[in-house]
Biopython code that builds the backbone (N, CA, C, O; Angstrom):
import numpy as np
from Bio.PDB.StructureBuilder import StructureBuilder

atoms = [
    (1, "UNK", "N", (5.325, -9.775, -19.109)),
    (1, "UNK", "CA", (6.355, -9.222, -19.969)),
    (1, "UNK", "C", (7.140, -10.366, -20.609)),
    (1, "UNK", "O", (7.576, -11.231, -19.849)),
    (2, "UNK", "N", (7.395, -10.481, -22.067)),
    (2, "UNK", "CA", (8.160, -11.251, -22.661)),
    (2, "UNK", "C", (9.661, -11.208, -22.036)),
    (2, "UNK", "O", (10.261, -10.192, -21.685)),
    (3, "UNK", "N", (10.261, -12.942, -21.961)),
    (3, "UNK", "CA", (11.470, -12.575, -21.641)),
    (3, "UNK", "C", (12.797, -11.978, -22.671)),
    (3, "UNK", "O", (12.637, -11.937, -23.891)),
    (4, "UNK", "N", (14.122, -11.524, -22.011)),
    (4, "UNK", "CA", (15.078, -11.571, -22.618)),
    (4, "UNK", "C", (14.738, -10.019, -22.573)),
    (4, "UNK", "O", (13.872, -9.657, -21.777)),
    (5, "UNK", "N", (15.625, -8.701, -23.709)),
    (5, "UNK", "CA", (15.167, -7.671, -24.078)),
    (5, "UNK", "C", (14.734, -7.155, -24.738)),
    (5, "UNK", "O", (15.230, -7.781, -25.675)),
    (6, "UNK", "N", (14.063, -6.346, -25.275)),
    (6, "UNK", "CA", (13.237, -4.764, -26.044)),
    (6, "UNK", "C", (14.531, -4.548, -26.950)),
    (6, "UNK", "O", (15.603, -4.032, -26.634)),
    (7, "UNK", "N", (14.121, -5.095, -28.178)),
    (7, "UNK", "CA", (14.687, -4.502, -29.534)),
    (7, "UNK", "C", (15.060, -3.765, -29.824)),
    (7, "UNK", "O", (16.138, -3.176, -29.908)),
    (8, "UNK", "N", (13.253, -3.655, -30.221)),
    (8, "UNK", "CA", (12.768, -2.375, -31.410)),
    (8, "UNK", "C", (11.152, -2.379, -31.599)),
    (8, "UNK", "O", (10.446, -3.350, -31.325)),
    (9, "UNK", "N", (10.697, -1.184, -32.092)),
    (9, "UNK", "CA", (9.204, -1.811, -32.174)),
    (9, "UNK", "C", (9.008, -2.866, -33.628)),
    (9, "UNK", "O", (9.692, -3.010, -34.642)),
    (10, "UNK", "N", (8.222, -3.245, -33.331)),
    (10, "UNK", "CA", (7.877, -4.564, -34.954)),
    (10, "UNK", "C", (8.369, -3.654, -36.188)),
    (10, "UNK", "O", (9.230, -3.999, -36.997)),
    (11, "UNK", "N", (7.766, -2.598, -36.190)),
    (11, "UNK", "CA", (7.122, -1.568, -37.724)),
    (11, "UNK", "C", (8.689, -1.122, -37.739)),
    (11, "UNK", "O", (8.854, -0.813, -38.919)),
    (12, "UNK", "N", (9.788, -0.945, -37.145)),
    (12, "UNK", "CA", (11.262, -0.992, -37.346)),
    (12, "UNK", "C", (12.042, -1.747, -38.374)),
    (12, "UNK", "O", (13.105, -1.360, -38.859)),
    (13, "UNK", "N", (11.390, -2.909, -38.676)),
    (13, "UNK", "CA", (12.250, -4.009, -39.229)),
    (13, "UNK", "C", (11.081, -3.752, -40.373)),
    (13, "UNK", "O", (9.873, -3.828, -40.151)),
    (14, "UNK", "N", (11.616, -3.474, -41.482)),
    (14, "UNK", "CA", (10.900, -3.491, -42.543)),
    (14, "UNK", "C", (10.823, -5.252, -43.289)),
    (14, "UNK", "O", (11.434, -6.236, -42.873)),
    (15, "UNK", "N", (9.733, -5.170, -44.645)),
    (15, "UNK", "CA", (9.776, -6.129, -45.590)),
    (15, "UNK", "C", (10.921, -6.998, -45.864)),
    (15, "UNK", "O", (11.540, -6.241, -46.613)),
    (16, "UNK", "N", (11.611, -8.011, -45.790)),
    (16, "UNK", "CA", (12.783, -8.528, -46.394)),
    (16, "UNK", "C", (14.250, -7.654, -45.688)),
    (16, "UNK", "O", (15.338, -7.540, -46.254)),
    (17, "UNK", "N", (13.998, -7.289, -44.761)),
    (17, "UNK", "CA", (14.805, -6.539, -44.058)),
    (17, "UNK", "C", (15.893, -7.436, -42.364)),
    (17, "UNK", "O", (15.701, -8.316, -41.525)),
    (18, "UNK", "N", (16.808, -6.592, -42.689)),
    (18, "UNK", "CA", (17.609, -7.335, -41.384)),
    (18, "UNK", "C", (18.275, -6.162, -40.584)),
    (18, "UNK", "O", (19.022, -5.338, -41.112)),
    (19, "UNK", "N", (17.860, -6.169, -38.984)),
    (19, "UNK", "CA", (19.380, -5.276, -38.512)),
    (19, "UNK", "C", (19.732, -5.560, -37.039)),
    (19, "UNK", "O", (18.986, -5.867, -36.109)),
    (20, "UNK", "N", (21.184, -5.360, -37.075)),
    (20, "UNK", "CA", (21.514, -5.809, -35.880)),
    (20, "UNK", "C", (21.403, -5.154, -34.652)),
    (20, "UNK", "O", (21.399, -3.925, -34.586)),
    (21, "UNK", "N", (21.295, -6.031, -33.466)),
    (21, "UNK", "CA", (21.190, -5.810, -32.361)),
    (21, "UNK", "C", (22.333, -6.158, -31.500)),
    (21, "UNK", "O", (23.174, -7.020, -31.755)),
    (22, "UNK", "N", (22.278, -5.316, -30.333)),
    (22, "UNK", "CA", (23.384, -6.331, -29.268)),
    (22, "UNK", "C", (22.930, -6.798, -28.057)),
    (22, "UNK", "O", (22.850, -5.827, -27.304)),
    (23, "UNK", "N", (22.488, -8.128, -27.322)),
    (23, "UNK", "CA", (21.767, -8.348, -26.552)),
    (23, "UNK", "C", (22.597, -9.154, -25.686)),
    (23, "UNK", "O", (23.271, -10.117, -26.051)),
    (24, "UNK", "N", (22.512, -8.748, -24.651)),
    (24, "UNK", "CA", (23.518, -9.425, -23.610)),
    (24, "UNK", "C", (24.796, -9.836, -24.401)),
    (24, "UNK", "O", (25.185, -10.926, -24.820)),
    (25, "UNK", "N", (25.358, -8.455, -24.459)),
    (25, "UNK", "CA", (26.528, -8.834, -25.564)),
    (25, "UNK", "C", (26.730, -9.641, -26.629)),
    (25, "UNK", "O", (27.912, -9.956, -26.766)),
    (26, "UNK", "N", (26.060, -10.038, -27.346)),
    (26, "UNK", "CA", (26.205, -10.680, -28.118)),
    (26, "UNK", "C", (25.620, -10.172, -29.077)),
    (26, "UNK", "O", (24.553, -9.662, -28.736)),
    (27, "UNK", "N", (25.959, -10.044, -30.629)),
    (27, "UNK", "CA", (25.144, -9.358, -31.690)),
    (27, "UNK", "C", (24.343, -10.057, -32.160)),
    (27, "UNK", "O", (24.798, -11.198, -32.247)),
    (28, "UNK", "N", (23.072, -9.955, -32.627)),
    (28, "UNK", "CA", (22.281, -10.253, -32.734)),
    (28, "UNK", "C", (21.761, -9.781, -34.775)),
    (28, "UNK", "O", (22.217, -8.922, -35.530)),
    (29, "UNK", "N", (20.923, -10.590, -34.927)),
    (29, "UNK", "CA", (20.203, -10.076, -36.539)),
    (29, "UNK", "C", (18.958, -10.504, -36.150)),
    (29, "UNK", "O", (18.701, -11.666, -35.833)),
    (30, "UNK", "N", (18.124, -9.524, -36.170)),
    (30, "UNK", "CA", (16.523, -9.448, -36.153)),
    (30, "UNK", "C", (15.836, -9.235, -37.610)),
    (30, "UNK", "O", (15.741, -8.114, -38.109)),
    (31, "UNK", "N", (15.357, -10.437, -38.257)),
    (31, "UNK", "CA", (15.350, -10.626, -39.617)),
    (31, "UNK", "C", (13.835, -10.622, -39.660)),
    (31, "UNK", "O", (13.114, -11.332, -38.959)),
    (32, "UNK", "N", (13.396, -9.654, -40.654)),
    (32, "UNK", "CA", (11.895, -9.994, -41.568)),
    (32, "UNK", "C", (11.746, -10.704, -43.012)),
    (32, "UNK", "O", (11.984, -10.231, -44.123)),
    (33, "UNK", "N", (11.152, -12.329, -42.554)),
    (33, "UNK", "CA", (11.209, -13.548, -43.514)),
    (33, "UNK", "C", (10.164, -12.505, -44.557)),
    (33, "UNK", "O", (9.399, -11.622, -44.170)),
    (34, "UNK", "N", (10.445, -12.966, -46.030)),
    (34, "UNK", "CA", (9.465, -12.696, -46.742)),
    (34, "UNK", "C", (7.922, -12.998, -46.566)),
    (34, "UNK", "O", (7.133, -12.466, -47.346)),
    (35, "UNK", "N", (7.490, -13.798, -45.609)),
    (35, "UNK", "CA", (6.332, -14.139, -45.174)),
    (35, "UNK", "C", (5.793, -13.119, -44.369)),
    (35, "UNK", "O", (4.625, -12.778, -44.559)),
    (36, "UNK", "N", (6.560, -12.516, -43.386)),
    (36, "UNK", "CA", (6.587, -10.918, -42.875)),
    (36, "UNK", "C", (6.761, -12.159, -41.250)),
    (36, "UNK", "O", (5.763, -11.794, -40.628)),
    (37, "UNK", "N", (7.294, -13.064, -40.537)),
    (37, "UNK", "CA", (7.785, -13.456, -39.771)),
    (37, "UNK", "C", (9.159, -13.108, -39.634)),
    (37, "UNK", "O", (10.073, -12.963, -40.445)),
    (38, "UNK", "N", (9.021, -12.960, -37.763)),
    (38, "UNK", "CA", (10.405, -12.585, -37.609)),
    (38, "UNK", "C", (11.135, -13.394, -36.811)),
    (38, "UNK", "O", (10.623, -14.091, -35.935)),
    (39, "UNK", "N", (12.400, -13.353, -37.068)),
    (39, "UNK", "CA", (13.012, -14.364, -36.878)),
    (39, "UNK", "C", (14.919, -13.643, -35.643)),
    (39, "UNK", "O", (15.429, -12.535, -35.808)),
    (40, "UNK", "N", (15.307, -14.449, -34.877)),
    (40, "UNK", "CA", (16.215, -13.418, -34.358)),
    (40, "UNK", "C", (17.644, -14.848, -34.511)),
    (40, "UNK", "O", (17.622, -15.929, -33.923)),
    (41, "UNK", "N", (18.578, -14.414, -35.337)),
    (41, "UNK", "CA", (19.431, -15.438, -34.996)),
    (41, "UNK", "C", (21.236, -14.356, -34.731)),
    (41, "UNK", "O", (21.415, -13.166, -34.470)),
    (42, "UNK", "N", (22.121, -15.392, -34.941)),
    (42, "UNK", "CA", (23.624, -15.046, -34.428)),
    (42, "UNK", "C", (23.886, -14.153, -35.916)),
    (42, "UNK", "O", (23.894, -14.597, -37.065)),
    (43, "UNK", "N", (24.091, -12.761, -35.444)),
    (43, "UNK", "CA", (24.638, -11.897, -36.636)),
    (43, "UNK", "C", (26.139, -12.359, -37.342)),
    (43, "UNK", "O", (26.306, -12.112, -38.537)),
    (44, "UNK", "N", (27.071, -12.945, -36.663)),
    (44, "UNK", "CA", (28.121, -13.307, -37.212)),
    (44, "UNK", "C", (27.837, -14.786, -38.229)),
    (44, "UNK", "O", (27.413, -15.894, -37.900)),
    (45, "UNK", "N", (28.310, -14.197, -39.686)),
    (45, "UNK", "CA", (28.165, -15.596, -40.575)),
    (45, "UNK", "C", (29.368, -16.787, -39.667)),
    (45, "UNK", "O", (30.394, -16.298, -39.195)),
    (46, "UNK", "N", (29.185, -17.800, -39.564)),
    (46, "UNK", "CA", (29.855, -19.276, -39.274)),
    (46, "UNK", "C", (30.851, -19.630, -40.149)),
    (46, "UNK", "O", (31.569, -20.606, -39.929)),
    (47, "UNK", "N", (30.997, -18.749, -41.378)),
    (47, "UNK", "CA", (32.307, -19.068, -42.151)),
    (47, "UNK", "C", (33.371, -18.265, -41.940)),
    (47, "UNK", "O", (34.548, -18.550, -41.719)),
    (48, "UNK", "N", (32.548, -16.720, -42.081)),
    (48, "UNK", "CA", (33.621, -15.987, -41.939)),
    (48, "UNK", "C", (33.349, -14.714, -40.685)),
    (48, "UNK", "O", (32.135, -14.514, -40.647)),
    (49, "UNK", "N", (33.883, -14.063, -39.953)),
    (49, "UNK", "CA", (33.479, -12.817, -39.365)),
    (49, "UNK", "C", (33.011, -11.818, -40.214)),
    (49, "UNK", "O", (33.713, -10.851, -40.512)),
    (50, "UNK", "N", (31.683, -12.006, -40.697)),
    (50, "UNK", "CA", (31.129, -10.901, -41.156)),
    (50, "UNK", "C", (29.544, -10.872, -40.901)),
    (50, "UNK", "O", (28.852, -11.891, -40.887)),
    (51, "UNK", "N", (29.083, -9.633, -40.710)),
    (51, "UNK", "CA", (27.908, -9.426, -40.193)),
    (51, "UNK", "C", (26.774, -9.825, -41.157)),
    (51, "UNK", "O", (26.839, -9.612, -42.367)),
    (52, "UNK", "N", (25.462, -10.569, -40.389)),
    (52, "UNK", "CA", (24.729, -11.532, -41.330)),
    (52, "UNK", "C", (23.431, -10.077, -41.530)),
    (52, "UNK", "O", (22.484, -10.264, -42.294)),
    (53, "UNK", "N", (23.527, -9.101, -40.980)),
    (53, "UNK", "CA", (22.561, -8.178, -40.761)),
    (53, "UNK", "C", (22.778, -7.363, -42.062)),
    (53, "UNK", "O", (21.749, -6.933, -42.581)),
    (54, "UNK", "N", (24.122, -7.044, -42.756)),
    (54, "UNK", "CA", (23.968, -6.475, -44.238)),
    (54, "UNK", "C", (23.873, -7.818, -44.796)),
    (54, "UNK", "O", (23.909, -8.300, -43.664)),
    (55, "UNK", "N", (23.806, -8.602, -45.361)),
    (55, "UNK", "CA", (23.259, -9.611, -45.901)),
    (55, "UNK", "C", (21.418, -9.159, -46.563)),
    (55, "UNK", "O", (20.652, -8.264, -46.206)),
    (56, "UNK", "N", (21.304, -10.010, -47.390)),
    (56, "UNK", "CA", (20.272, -9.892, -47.774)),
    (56, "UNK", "C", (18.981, -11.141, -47.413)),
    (56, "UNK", "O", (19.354, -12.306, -47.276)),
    (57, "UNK", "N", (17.953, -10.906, -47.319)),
    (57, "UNK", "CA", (16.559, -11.871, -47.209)),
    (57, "UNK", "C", (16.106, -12.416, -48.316)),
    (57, "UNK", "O", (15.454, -11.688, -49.065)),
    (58, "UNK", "N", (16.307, -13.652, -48.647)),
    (58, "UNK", "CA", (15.412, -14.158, -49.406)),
    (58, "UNK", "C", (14.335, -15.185, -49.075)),
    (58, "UNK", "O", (14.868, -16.293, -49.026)),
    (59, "UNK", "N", (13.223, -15.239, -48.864)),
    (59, "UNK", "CA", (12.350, -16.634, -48.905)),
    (59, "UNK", "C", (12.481, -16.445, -46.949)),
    (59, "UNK", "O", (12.037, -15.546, -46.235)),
    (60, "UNK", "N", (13.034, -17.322, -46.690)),
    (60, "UNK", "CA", (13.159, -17.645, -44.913)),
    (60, "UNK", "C", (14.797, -17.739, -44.695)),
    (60, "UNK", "O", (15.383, -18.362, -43.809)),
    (61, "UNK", "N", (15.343, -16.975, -45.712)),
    (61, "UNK", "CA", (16.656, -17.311, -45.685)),
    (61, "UNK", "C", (17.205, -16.282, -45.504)),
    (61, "UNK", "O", (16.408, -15.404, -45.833)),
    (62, "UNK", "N", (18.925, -15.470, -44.871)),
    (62, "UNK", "CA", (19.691, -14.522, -44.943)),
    (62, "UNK", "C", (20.680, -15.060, -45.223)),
    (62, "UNK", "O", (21.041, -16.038, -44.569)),
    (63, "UNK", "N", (21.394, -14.599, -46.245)),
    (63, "UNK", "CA", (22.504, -14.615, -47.275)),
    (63, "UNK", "C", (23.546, -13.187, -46.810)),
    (63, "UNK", "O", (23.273, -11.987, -46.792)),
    (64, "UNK", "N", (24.970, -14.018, -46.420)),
    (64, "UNK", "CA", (25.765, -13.636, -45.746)),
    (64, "UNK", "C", (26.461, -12.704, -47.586)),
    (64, "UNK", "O", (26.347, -13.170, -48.719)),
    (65, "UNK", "N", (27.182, -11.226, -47.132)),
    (65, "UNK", "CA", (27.116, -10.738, -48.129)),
    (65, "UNK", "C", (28.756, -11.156, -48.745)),
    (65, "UNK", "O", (29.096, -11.134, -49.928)),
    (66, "UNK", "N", (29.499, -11.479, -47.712)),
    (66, "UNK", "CA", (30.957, -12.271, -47.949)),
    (66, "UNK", "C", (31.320, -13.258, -48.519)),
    (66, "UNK", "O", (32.381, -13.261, -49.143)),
    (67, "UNK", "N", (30.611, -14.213, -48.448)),
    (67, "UNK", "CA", (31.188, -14.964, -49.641)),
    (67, "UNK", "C", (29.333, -15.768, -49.948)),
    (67, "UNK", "O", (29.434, -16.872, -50.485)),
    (68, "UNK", "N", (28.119, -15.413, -49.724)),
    (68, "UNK", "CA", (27.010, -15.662, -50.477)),
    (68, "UNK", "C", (26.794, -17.033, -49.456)),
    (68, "UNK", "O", (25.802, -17.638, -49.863)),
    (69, "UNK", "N", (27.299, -17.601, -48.464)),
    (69, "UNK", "CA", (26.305, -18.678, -47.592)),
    (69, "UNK", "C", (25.198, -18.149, -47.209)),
    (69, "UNK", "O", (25.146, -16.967, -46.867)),
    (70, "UNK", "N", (24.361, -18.787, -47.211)),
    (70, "UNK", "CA", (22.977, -18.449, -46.800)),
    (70, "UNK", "C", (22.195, -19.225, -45.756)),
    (70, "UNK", "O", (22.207, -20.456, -45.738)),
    (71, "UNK", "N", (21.530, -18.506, -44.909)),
    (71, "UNK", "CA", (21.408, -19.485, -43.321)),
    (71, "UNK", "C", (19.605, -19.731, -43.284)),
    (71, "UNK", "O", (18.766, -18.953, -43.737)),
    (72, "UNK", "N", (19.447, -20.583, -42.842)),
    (72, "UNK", "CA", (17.596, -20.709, -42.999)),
    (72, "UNK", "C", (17.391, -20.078, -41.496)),
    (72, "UNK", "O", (18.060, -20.472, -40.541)),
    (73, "UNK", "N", (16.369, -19.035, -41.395)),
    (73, "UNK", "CA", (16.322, -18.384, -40.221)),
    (73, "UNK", "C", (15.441, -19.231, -39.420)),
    (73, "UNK", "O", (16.025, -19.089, -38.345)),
    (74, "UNK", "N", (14.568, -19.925, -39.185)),
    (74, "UNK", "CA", (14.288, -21.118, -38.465)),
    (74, "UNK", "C", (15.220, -22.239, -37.746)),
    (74, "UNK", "O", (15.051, -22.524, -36.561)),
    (75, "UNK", "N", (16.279, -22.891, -38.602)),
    (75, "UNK", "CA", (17.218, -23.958, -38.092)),
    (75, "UNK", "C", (18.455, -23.608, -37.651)),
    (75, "UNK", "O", (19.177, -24.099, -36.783)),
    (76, "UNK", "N", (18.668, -22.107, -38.839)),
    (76, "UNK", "CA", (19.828, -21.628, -38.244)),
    (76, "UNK", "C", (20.769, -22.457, -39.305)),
    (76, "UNK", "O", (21.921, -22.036, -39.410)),
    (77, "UNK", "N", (20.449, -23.433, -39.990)),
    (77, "UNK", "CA", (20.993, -24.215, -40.952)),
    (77, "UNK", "C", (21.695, -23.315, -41.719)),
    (77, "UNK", "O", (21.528, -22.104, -41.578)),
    (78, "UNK", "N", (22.530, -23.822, -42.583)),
    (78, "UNK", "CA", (23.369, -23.279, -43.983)),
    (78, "UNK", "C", (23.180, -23.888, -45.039)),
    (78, "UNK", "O", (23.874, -24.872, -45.294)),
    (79, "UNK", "N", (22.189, -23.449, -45.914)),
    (79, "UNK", "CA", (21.393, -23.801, -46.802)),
    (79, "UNK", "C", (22.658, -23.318, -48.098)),
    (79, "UNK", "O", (22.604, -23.780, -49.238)),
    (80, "UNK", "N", (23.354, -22.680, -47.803)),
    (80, "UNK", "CA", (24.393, -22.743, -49.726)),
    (80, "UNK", "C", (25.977, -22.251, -48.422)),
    (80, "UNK", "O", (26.315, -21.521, -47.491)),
    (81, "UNK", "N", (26.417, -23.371, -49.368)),
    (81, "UNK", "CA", (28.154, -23.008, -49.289)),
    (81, "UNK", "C", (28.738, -21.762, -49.556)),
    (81, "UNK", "O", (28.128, -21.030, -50.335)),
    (82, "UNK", "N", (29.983, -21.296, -48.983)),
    (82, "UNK", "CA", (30.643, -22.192, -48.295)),
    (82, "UNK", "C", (30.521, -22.443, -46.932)),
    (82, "UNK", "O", (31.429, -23.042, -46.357)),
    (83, "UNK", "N", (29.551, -22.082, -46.347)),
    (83, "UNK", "CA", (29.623, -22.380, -44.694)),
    (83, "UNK", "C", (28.422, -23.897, -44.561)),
    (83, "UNK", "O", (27.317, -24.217, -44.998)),
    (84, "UNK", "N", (29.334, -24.386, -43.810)),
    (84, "UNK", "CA", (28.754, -25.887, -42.867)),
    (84, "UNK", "C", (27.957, -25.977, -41.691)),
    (84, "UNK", "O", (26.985, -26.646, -41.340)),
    (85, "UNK", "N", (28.793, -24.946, -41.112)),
    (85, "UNK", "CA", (28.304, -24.958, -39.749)),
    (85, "UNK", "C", (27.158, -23.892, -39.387)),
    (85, "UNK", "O", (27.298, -22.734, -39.780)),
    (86, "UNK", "N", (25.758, -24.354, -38.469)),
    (86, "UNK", "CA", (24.558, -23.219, -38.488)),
    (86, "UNK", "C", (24.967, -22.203, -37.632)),
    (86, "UNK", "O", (25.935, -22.536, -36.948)),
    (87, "UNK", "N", (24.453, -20.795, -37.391)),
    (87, "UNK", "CA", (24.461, -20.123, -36.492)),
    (87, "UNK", "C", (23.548, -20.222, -35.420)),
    (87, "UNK", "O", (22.515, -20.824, -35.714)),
    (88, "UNK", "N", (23.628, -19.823, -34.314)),
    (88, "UNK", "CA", (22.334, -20.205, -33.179)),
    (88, "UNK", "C", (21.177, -19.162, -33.762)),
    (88, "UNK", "O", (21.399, -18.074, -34.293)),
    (89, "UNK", "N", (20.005, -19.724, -33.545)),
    (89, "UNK", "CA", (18.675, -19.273, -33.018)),
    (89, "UNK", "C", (18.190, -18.610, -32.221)),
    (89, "UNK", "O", (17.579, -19.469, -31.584)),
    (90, "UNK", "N", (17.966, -17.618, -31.705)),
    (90, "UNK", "CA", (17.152, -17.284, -30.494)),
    (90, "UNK", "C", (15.735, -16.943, -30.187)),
    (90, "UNK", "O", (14.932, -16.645, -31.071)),
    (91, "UNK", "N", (15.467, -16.987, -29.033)),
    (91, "UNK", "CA", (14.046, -16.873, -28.541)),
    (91, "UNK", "C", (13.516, -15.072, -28.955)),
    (91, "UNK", "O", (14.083, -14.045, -28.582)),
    (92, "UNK", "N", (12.197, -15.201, -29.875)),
    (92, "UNK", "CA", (12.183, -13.714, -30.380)),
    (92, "UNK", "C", (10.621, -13.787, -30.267)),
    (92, "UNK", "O", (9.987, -14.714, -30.772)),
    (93, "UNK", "N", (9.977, -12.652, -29.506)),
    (93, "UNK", "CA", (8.547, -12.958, -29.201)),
    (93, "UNK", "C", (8.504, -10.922, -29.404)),
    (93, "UNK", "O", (9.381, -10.068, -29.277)),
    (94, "UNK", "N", (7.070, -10.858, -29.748)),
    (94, "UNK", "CA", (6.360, -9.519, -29.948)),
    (94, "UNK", "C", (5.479, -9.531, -29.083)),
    (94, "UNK", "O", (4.733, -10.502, -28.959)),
    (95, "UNK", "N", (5.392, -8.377, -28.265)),
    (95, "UNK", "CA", (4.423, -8.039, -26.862)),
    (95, "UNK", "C", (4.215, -6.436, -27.029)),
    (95, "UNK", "O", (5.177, -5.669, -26.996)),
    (96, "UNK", "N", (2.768, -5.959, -27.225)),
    (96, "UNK", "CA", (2.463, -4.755, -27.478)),
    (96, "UNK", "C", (3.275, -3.880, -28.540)),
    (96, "UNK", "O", (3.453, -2.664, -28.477)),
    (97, "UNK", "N", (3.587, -4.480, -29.218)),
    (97, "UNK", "CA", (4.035, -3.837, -31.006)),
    (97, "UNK", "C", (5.615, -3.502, -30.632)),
    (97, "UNK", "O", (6.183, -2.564, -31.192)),
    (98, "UNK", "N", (6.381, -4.439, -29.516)),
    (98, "UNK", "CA", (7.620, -4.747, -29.560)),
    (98, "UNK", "C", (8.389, -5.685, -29.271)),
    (98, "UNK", "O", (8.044, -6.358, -28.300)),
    (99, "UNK", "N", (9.411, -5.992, -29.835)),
    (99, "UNK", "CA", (10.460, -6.983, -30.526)),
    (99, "UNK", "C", (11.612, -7.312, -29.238)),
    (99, "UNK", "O", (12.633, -6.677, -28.975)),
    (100, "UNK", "N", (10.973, -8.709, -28.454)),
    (100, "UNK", "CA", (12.296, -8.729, -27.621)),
    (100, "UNK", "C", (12.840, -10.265, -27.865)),
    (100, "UNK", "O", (12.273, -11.195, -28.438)),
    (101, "UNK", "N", (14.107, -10.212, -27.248)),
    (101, "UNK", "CA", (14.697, -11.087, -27.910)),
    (101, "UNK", "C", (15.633, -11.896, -26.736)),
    (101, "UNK", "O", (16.021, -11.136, -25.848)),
    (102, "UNK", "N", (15.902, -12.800, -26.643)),
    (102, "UNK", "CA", (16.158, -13.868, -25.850)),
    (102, "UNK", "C", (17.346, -14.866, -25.717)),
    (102, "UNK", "O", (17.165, -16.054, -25.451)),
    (103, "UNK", "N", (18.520, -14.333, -25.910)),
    (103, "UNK", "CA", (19.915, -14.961, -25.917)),
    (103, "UNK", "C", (20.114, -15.779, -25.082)),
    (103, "UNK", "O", (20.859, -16.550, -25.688)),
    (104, "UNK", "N", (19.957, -16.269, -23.893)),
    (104, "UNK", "CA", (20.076, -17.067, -23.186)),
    (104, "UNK", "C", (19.104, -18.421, -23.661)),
    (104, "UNK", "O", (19.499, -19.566, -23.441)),
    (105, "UNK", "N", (17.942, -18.175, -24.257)),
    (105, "UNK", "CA", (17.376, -19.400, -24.998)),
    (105, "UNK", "C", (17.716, -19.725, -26.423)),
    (105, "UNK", "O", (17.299, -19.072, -27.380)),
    (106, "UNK", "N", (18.613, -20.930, -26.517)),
    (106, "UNK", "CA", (18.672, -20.900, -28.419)),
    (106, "UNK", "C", (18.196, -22.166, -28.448)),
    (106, "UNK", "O", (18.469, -23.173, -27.796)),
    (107, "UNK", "N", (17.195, -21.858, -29.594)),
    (107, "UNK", "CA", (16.435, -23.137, -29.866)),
    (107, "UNK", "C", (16.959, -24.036, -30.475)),
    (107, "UNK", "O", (16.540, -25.156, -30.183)),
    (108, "UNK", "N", (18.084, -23.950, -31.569)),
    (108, "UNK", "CA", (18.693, -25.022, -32.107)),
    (108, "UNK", "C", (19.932, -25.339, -32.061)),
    (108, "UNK", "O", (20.714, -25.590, -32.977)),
    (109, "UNK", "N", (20.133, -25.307, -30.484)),
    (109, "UNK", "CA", (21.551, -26.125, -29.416)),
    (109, "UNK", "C", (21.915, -26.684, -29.999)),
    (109, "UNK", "O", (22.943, -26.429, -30.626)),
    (110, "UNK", "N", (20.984, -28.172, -30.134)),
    (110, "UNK", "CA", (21.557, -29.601, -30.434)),
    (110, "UNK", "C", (22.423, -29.227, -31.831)),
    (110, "UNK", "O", (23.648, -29.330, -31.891)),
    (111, "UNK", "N", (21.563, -28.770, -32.955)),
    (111, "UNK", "CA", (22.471, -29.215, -34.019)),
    (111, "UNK", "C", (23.802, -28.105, -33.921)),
    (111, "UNK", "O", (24.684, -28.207, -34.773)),
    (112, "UNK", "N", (23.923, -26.887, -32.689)),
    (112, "UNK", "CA", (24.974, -26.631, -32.697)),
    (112, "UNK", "C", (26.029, -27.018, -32.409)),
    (112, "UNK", "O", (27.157, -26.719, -32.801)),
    (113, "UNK", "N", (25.462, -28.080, -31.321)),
    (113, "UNK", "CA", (27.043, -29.367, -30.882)),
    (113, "UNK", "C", (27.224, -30.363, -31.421)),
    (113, "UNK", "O", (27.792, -31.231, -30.758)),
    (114, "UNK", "N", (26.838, -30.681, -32.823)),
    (114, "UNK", "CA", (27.006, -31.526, -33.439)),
    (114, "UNK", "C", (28.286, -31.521, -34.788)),
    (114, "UNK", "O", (28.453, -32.523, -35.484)),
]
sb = StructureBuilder()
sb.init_structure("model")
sb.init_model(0)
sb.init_chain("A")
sb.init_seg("    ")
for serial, (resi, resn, name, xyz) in enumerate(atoms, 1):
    if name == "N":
        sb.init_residue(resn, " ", resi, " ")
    sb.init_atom(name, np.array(xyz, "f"), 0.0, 1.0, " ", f" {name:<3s}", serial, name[0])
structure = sb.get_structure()
């Protein structure tokens, strides 16, 4: 069994699509990259308190709908201003056509304490 918890099934998260989760308390955005990869990072944008899950998908990117920062769902980076700072990453694996997700592992720590 994949670690962490059970989502959603895959076929849930549509094309260019995002929605949130809450996983060990913490909210979560379970994002489908235009490539049709999925990606699970921190639903709260890093600039402002607003949810990155209405936001929109472009490319490998989610674009916060508050003031238009946009986060690369891989690094977790902030690919357009005004936000600096990335959101975390998490561990997101598919096991029998469902979506679990892994808060206790974030893959891109380092550049969060930086």
């Amino acid at each position: 069994m994949a670690a962490g918890q059970r989502v959603c099934a895959v076929a849930e998260i549509g094309a260019e699509e995002a929605k949130r989760f809450t996983v060990g308390g913490i909210d979560v955005a379970v994002v489908r990259a235009s490539d049709g990869s999925l990606h699970a990072v921190n639903d709260i944008c890093s600039h402002e308190e607003v949810s990155l899950s209405d936001g929109f998908v472009e490319g490998c990117a989610l674009e916060c709908i508050g003031h238009g920062s946009a986060f690369d769902l891989v690094t977790g980076a902030p690919n357009v201003l005004p936000a600096t700072a990335p959101v975390a990453v998490y561990a997101l694996a598919v096991e029998d056509d469902s979506v679990w997700v892994d808060t206790a592992t974030v893959l891109n720590s380092a550049s969060l304490n930086s």
